[in-house]
C-alpha positions, 0 to 999 in steps of 0.5 A, spaced: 497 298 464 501 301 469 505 304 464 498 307 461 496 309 468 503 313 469 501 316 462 494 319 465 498 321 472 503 325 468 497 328 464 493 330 471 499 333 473 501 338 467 494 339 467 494 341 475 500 345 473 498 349 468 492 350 471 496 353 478 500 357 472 495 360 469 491 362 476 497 364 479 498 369 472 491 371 473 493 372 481 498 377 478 495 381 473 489 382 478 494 384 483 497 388 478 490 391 475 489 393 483 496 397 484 493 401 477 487 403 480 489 405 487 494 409 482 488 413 480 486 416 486 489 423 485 486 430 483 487 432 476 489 439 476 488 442 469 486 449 471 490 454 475 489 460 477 495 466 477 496 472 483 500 476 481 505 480 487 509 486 486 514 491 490 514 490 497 511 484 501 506 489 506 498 487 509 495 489 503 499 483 498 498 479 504 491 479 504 491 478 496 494 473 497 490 469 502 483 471 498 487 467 491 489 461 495 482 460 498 478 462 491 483 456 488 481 452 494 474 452 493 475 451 485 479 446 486 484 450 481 492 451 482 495 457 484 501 460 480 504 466 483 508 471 479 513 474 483 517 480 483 519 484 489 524 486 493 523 484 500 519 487 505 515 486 512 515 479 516 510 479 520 507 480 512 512 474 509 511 469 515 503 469 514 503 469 506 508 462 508 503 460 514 497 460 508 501 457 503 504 451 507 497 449 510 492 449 504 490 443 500 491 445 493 498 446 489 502 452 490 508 455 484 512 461 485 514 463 479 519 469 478 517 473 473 518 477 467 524 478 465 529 481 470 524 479 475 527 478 482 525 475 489 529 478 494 529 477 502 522 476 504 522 473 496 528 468 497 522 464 503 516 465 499 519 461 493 521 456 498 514 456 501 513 453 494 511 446 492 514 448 485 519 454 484 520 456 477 525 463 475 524 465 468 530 468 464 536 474 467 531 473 474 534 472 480 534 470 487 536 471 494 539 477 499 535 474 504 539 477 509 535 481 515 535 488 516 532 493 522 524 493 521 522 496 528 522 503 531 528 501 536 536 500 533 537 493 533 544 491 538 548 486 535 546 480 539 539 482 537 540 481 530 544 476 530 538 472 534 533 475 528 538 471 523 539 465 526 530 465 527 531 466 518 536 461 518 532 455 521 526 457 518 528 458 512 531 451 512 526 447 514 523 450 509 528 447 504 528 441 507 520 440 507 520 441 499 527 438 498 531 443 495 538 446 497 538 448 504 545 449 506 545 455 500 538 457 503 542 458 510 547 462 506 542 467 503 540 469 510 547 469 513 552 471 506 545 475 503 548 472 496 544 472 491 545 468 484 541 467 478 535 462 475 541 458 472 544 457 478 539 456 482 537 451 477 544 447 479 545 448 485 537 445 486 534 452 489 529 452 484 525 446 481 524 449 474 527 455 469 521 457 464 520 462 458 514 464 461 507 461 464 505 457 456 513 454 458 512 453 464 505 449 463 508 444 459 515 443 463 509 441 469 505 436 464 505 430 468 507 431 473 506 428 480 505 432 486 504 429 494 501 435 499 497 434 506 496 426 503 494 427 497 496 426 490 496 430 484 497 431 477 498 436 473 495 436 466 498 442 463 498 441 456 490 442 456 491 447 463 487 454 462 490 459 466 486 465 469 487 471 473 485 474 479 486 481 479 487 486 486 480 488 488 480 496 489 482 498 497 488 492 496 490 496 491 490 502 494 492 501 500 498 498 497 499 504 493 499 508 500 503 503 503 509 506 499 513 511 504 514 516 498 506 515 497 505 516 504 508 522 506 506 525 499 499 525 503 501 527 508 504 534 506 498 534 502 494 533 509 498 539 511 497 544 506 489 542 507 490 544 515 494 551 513 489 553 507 484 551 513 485 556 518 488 562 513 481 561 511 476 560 517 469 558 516 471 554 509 472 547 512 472 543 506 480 544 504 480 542 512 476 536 512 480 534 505 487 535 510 485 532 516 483 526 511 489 525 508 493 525 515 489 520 516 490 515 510 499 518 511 498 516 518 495 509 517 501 508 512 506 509 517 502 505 522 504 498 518 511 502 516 518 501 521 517 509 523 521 512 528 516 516 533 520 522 535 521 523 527 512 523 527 512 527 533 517 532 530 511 532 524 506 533 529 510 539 531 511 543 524 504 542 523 502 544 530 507 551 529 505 553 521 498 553 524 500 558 530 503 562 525 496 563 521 492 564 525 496 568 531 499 572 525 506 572 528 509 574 519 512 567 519 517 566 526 513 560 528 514 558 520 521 558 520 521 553 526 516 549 523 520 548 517 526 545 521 523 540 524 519 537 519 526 537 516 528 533 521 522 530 522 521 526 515 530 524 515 528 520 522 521 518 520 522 511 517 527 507 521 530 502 517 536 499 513 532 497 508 533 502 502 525 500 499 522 503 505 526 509 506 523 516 504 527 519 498 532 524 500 530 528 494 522 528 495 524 530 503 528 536 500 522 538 495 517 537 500 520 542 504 521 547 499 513 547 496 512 547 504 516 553 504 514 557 498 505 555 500 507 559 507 509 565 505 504 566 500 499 564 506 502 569 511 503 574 506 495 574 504 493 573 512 498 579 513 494 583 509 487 581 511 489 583 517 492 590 516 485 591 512 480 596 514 473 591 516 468 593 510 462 588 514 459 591 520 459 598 524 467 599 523 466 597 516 461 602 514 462 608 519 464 614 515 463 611 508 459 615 502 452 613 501 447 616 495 441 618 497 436 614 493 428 615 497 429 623 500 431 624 506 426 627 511 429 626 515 428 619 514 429 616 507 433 610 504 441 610 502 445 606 498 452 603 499 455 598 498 451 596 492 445 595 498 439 599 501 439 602 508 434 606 512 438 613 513 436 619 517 438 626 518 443 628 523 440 635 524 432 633 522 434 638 515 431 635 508 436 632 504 433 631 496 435 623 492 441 624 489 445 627 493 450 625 497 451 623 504 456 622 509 455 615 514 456 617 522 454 612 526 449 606 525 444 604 530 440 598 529 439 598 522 438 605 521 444 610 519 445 617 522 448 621 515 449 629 514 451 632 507 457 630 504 462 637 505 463 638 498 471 640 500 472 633 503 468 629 496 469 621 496 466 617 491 459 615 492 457 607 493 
């Protein structure tokens, strides 16, 4: 009997066992179904949208830019952006960067196509990026600063405005977990190196062919930005791009200082025709439009004021010329200080924002050439007799088509005019006459001397 009850006590207590197993197994993949669950609390990113950067980083690019983060935003898409520039302005880069670390949804800066590159300005915004990705014979760096500004930039200045970039950029590579030590040093050395070594040294996060590549090396991939978690779902992403809309596409274009000054000798090519030409107003209107648009250009550009001014002061002098008719002194001096002028007008070390010496060269040359023909032509005008009005009509022929007597009608010029006889005699249709003074819009006229025959009008 008590072996019996030992038995039953034995059986209870496997019982009372297995069953704390099994609930404890039940516990665990409960709690193991839980963490799967809270896992799935993230934004599946299968669509992106791709913005496309080129040339030099300006306002225009800038303002690009922030309407493709904020369309992907408010679709919930990724933003890819395809980059090839070789630097460009600050303020334009540190605002770029600005939009891209405070939105909510993925941002990759892939350098791309083929031969691609992401110098200075360039080095920070793929830094910026949650997922840098260079594609074949591309590369990175020469982050050094350069003077941008209208003054020459001492020393200690410079030295201050790099040590600003090297600290940005390397918070930049510390909050995204890549080199940052190599980051420091291509703004300090201005090295640059290639997509694979950029891979190597954990500059970038990824190389790809192009964007099909580069969609299947994100697949699966999870990202954590501004607390959330993401996943990219690139087997089955559709990519679409957002086009420039037409004035940030002009305003790039024109932003190109060779651009730029190319409107502005066409404004002042208007300006010349203009006064050469007095009363006509279009071609005036179309300079004064195009200085308007060169000088906005030159606004956003590092100019040197006294190169602007030496400008001004050509136009002011090859107007002065036309008009007061000096035969091309005041011309001579113009064309010298828009020489000068356009040597100075950009001030800056970076070879992308320069004017091109040989199209200041050219620039001058067509100016020159226009000038003369325009002085030449108002010289001649000028030297003319006046053929509108009493000086232009006195002493001319007129046939006489209505008998004078000793009033009737003449004509000269191809017009009909009233006309009477100086000595009150009758003068018959067809003859001519010779104009002597005009009184009103009545001509006073005696017969032709016959010795002295001009050609009728």
């Amino acid at each position: 009997m008590f072996r019996q009850t030992q038995v039953n006590k034995f059986i209870i207590i496997i019982i009372f066992a297995a069953l704390f197993f099994l609930t404890a197994s039940a516990g665990s993949y409960a709690a193991d179904d839980v963490n799967i669950d809270s896992s799935t609390d993230h934004t599946e990113i299968n669509n992106f949208y791709i913005c496309e950067v080129k040339d030099t980083i300006d306002p225009p690019i800038s303002n690009h830019l922030s309407k493709c983060l904020k369309k992907s935003y408010d679709s919930t898409y990724g933003l890819i952006i395809l980059m090839d520039t070789p630097g460009g302005l600050e303020a334009s880069m540190r605002e770029i960067i600005m939009n891209m670390l405070n939105t909510d949804i993925p941002v990759i800066v892939f350098i791309y196509p083929e031969g691609a590159r992401a110098a200075s300005a360039g080095t920070f915004i793929t830094y910026a990026g949650d997922i840098a990705v260079m594609g074949p014979s591309t590369n990175i760096g020469a982050a050094h600063p350069v003077n941008l500004g209208t003054e020459q930039v001492s020393q200690d200045m410079m030295e201050k405005v790099t040590n600003d970039l090297a600290s940005f950029i390397r918070n930049l590579a510390e909050s995204k977990g890549r080199n940052s030590d190599w980051a420091e040093e291509a703004v300090r050395e201005s090295v640059s190196i290639t997509a694979v070594e950029a891979l190597e040294l954990g500059v970038i996060d990824i190389t790809a062919e192009d964007i099909e590549d580069l969609l299947a090396k994100i697949d699966g991939r999870i990202l954590e930005k501004s607390g959330k978690t993401f996943i990219f779902n690139g087997k089955a992403a559709k990519t679409e791009k957002i086009e420039m809309s037409f004035i940030s596409r002009f305003l790039h274009i024109i932003v190109n200082p060779n651009i730029a000054y190319i409107l502005f000798i066409i404004g002042i090519f208007g300006i010349i025709y203009e006064f050469s030409q007095p009363g006509l107003g279009v071609s005036g209107a179309i300079g004064v439009l195009f200085i308007i648009l060169g000088l906005y250009a030159f606004s956003i550009l590092p100019i040197n004021y006294a190169g602007l001014a030496l400008v001004i002061l050509a136009i002011i002098l090859f107007v002065l010329d036309v008009v007061i008719g000096l035969s091309g002194v005041l011309s001579i001096a113009g064309i010298a200080s828009l020489l000068i002028g356009s040597f100075l007008l950009i001030d800056t070390d970076a070879p992308y924002l320069k004017i091109a010496t040989s199209l200041i060269i050219s620039a001058s040359v067509v100016v020159s050439g226009f000038l003369i023909i325009v002085i030449r032509a108002t010289y001649k005008v000028h030297r003319q007799k006046p053929i509108t009005g009493e000086a232009g009509i006195i002493g001319e022929t007129a046939v006489v088509c209505q008998d004078l007597n000793p009033k009737g009608l003449v004509k000269v010029y191809g017009e009909i005019w009233k006309a009477v006889s100086q000595n009150g005699k009758k003068i018959k249709k067809g003859r001519e006459v010779e104009i002597l003074s005009l009184k009103g819009l009545t001509l006073q006229v005696k017969i032709l001397n016959k010795n002295n025959n001009k050609k009728g009008g």
